[in-house]
Every structure is written in structure tokens, then in C-alpha cells.
BALOBA-1460 file (C-alpha; in Angstrom, 3 decimals):
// residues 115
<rec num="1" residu="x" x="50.099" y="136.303" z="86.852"/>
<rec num="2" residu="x" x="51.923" y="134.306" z="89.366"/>
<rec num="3" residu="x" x="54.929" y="132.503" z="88.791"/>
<rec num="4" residu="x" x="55.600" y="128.925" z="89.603"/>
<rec num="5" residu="x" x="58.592" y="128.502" z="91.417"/>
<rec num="6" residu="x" x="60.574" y="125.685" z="92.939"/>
<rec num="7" residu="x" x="60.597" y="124.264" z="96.066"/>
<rec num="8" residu="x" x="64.050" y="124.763" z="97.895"/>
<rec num="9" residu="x" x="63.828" y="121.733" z="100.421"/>
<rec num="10" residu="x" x="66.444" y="119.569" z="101.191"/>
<rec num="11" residu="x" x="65.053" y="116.494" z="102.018"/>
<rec num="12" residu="x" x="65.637" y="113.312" z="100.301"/>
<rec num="13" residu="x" x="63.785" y="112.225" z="97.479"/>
<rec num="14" residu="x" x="61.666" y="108.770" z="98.015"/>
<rec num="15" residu="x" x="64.227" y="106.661" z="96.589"/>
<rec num="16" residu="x" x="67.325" y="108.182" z="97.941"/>
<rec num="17" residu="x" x="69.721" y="106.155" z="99.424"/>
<rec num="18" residu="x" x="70.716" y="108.822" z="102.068"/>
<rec num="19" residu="x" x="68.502" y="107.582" z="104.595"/>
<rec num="20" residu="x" x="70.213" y="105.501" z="107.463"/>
<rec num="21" residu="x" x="69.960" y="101.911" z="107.770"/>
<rec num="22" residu="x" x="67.467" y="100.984" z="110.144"/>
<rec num="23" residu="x" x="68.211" y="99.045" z="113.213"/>
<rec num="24" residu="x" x="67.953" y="95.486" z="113.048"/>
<rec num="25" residu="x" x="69.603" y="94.372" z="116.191"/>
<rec num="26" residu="x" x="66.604" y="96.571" z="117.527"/>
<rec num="27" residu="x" x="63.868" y="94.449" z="116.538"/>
<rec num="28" residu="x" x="65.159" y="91.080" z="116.328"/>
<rec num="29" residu="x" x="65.342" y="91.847" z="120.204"/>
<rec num="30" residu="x" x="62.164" y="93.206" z="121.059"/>
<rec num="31" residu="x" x="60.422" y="89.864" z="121.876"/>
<rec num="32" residu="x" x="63.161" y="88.648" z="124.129"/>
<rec num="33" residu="x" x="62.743" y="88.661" z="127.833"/>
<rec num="34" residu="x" x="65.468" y="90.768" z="129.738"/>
<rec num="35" residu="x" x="68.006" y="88.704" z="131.812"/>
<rec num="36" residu="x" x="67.130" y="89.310" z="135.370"/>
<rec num="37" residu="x" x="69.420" y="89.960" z="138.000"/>
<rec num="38" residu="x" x="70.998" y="87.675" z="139.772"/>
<rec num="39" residu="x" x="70.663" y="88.061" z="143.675"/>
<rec num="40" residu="x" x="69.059" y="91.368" z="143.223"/>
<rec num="41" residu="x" x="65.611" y="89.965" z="144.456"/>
<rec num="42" residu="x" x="63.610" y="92.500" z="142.988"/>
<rec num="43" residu="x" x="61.098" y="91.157" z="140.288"/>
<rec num="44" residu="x" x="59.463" y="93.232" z="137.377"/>
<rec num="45" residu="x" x="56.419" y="95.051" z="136.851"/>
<rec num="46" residu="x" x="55.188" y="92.076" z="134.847"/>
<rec num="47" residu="x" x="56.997" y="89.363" z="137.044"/>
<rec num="48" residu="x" x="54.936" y="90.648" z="139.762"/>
<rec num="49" residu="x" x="51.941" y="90.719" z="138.100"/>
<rec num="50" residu="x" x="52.490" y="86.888" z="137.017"/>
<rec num="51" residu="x" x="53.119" y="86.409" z="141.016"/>
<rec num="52" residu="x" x="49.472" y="88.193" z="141.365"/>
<rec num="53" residu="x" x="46.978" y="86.398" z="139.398"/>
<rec num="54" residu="x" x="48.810" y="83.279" z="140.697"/>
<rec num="55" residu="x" x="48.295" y="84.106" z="143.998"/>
<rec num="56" residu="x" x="44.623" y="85.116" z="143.349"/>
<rec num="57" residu="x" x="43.683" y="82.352" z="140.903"/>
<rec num="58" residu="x" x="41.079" y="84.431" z="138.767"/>
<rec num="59" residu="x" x="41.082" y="87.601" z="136.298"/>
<rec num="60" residu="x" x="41.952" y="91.170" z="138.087"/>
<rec num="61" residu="x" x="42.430" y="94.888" z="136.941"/>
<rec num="62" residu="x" x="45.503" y="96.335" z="136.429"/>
<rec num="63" residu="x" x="44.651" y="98.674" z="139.446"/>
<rec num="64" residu="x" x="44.439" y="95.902" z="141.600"/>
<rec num="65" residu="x" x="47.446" y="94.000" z="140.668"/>
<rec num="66" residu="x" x="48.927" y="97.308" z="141.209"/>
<rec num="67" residu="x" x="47.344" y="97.466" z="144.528"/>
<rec num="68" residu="x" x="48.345" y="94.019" z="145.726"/>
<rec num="69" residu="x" x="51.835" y="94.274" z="144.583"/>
<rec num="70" residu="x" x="52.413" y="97.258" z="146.809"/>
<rec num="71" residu="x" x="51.019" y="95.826" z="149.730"/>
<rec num="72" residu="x" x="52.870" y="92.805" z="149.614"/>
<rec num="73" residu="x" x="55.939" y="94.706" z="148.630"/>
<rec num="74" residu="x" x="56.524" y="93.004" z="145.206"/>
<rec num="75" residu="x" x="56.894" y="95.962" z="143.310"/>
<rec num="76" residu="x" x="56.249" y="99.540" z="143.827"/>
<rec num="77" residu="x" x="56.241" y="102.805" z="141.677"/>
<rec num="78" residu="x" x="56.546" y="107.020" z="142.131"/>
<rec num="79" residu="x" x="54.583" y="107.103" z="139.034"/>
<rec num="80" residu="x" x="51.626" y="108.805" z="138.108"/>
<rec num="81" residu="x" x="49.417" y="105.998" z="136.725"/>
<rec num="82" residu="x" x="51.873" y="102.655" z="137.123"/>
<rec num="83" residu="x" x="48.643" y="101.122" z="136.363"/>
<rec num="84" residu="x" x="48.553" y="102.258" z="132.725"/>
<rec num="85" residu="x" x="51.972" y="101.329" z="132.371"/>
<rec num="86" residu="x" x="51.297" y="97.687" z="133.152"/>
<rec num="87" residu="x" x="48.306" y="97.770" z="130.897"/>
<rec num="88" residu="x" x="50.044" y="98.643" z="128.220"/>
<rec num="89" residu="x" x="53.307" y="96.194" z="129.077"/>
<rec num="90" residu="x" x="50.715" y="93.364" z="129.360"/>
<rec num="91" residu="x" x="48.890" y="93.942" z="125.926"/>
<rec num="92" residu="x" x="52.674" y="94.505" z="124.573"/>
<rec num="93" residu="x" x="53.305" y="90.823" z="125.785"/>
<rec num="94" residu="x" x="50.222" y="89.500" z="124.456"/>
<rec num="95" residu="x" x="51.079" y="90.646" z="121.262"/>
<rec num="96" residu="x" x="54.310" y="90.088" z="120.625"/>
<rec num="97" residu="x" x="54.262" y="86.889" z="121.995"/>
<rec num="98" residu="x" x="50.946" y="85.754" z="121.432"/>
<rec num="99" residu="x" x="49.987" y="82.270" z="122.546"/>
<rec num="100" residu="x" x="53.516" y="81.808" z="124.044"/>
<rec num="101" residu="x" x="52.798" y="85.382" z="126.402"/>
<rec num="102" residu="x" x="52.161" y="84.392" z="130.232"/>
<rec num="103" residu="x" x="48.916" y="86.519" z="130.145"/>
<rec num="104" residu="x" x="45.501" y="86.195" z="128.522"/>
<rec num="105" residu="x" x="43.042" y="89.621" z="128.161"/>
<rec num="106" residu="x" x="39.760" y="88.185" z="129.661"/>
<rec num="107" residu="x" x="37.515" y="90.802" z="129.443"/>
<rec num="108" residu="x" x="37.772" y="94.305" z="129.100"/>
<rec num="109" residu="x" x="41.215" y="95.581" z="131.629"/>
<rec num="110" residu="x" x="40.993" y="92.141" z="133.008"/>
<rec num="111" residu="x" x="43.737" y="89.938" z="132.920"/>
<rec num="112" residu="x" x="44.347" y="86.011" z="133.965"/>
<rec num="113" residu="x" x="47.299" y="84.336" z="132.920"/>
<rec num="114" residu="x" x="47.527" y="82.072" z="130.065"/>
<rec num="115" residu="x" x="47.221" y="78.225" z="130.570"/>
């Protein structure tokens, strides 16, 4: 016959009031745009993208974008897939933002910006 026995852990219980405060400050600024530099010329990942699909006047890939940025020396990364990254920042903006985001998902990893 087995005994029952206890469990030992030490975690807080649901309702404890152990648990520290979550951040606030955190994610009342989440939506807000970082101030950019003054003087230091150098735009964003996204800022460059914006600069892109004006420039081009129609949807593009994220690999593009990516593509035309470095040529025209925009913007340029050591990363493995910067691609992905911008991808990912785009959708980010899009929902965060919503119809207030500079960016509008046209078809599947295309991108034009929002009128």
C-alpha cells in the first residue's frame, strides 16, 4: 500500500500575493514610436522600409525591401535573416497600431503602406 504524501514545493499558491507587480510603464509604452536621433541620419529598419514602398509605389517582399535598402544604403544588417526581422516588426506595427500603422499586409509577405 502506498502512502500519499505531500508535495514539498515552494511556489506560490494561485492567490498569493508574493508575486511581483507587473510592469506597467512597460506596456503603456509599447505602441509609442522611439524618438529618433537628432543629426544621426541613420533611419530604422521600418523607417526605411516606409522610404521603400514609397519609392516603389506598389506592394514588395520583405526580401526585397531588404534588398533595396542595402543597395541604396538606407539600412543594412550582419544578421542572419534581417528579412524575418522586418516581417515580424511590420506585422508588430500593424497590430498594435492598427489602422493608424504606416503599413497595410496586401497579400501573403507583401506589404504596401497604408493610405
Amino acid at each position: 500500500m502506498k502512502k500519499a504524501t505531500k508535495s514539498k514545493s515552494k511556489a506560490p499558491k494561485h492567490g498569493s500575493k508574493s508575486k511581483k507587480a507587473s510592469k506597467p510603464a512597460e506596456a503603456e509604452t509599447a505602441g509609442a514610436e522611439k524618438p529618433k536621433a537628432e543629426g544621426s541620419g541613420k533611419l530604422s529598419c521600418l523607417d526605411a522600409a516606409v522610404e521603400m514602398l514609397k519609392a516603389k509605389g506598389e506592394s514588395m517582399r520583405c526580401k526585397d525591401m531588404i534588398t533595396a535598402m542595402a543597395e541604396q544604403k538606407l539600412w543594412t544588417s550582419n544578421a542572419p535573416t534581417p528579412h524575418a526581422t522586418l516581417y515580424s516588426a511590420i506585422l508588430r506595427e500593424i497590430t498594435t497600431k492598427g489602422n493608424q500603422s504606416r503599413f497595410n499586409k496586401t497579400d501573403r509577405g507583401h506589404f504596401t503602406l497604408n493610405a
